[in-house]
C-alpha positions in Angstrom: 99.9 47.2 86.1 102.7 48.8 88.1 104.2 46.4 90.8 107.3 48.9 92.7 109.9 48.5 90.2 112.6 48.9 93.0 111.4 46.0 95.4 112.5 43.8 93.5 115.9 44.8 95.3 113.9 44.7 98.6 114.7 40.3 99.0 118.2 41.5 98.8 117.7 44.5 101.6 118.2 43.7 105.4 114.6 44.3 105.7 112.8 42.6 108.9 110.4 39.9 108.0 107.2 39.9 109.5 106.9 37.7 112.5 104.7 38.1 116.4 108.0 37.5 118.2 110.2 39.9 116.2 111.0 43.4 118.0 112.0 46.0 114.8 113.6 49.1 115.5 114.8 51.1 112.3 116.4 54.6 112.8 115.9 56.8 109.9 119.7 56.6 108.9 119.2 53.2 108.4 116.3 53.1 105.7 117.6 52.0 102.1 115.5 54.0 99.5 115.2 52.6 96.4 113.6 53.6 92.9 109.9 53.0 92.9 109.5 53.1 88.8 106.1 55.0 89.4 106.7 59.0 87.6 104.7 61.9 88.3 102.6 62.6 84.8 103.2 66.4 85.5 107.2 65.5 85.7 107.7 66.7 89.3 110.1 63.2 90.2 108.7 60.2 91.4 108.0 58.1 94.1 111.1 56.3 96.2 110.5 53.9 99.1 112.3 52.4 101.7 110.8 48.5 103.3 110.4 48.9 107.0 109.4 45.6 106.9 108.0 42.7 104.1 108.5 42.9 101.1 105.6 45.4 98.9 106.1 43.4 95.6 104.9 40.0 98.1 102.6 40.9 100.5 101.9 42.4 103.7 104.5 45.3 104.4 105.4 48.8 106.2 107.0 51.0 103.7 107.9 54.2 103.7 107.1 56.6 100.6 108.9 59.6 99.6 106.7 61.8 97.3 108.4 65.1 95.6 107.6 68.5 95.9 104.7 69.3 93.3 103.9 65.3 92.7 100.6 64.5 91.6 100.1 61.0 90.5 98.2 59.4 87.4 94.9 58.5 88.3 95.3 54.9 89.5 94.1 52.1 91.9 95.6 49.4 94.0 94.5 45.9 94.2 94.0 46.2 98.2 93.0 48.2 100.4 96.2 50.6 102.6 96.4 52.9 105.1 99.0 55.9 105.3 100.3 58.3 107.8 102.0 61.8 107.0 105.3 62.2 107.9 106.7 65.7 106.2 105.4 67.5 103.6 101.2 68.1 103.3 99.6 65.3 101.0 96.3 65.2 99.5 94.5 60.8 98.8 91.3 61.9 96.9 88.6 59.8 94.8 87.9 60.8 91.5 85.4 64.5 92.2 86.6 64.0 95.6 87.3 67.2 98.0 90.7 68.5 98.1 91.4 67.8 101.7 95.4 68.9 103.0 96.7 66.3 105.3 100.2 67.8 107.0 101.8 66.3 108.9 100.2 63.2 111.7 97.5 62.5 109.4 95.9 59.8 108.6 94.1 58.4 105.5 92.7 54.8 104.4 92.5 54.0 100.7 90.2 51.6 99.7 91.3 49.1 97.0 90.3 49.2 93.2 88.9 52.8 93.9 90.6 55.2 91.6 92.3 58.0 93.4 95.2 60.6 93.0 97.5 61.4 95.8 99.6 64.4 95.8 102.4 66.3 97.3 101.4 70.1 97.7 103.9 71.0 100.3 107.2 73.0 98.8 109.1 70.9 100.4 108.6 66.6 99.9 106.3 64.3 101.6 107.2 61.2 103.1 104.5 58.7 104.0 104.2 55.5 105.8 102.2 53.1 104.4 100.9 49.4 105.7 98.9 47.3 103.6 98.1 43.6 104.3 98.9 42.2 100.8 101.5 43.4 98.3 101.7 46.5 96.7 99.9 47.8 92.7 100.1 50.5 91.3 97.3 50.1 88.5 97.2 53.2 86.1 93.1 53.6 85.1 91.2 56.4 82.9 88.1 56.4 84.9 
């Protein structure tokens, strides 16, 4: 198992709790990227991210996901279930014999949990994502 690596860092960010009665407003300059500790097996980088708000390694969360040019990931699963939204870059979120589909930017995708999947980068330039998931953040490496 494969908690982010760099959100460990994240109590120590200026990152918004979650709260009903809390207004956020984060302008890109302000967004602290931090290591993630998750490679790409084809040794294109790896991931960093940057807490919009909560913490990943906690619970619920916003967090934004820079992804390298050329990343694919190990095949993997997550605990629970996310969604993410394209920034930049084109991505592909497929299950295991899944179809290839490009997602550029404005798209959408929902992952469920404990399904293995690979996500990708196949822009030439990086992605960047935005994720929200309603529990904390796993990055569970699988073979099947």
């Amino acid at each position: 198992m494969l908690v982010f690596a760099g959100v460990a860092c994240a109590d120590e960010m200026k990152t918004p709790p979650i709260t009903s009665k809390s207004d956020i407003n984060l302008p890109v300059t302000e967004l602290q990227w931090l290591p993630s500790g998750i490679p790409a097996p084809n040794g294109k980088g790896a991931l960093q991210i940057a807490p919009a708000y909560g913490n990943p390694s906690k619970g619920e969360h916003g967090t934004f996901v820079k992804m390298p040019a050329g990343y694919v990931s190990s095949l993997h699963t997550h605990t629970s279930d996310y969604f993410g939204v394209v920034i930049t870059g084109v991505a592909v979120n497929m299950a295991v014999n899944g179809k290839e589909v490009p997602l550029p930017p404005g798209s959408y995708w929902f992952q469920v949990g404990q399904q293995p999947h690979i996500t990708k980068c196949i822009s030439t330039n990086e992605c960047t994502f935005f994720i929200y998931q309603g529990a904390h953040f796993d990055y569970l490496q699988t073979n099947h």
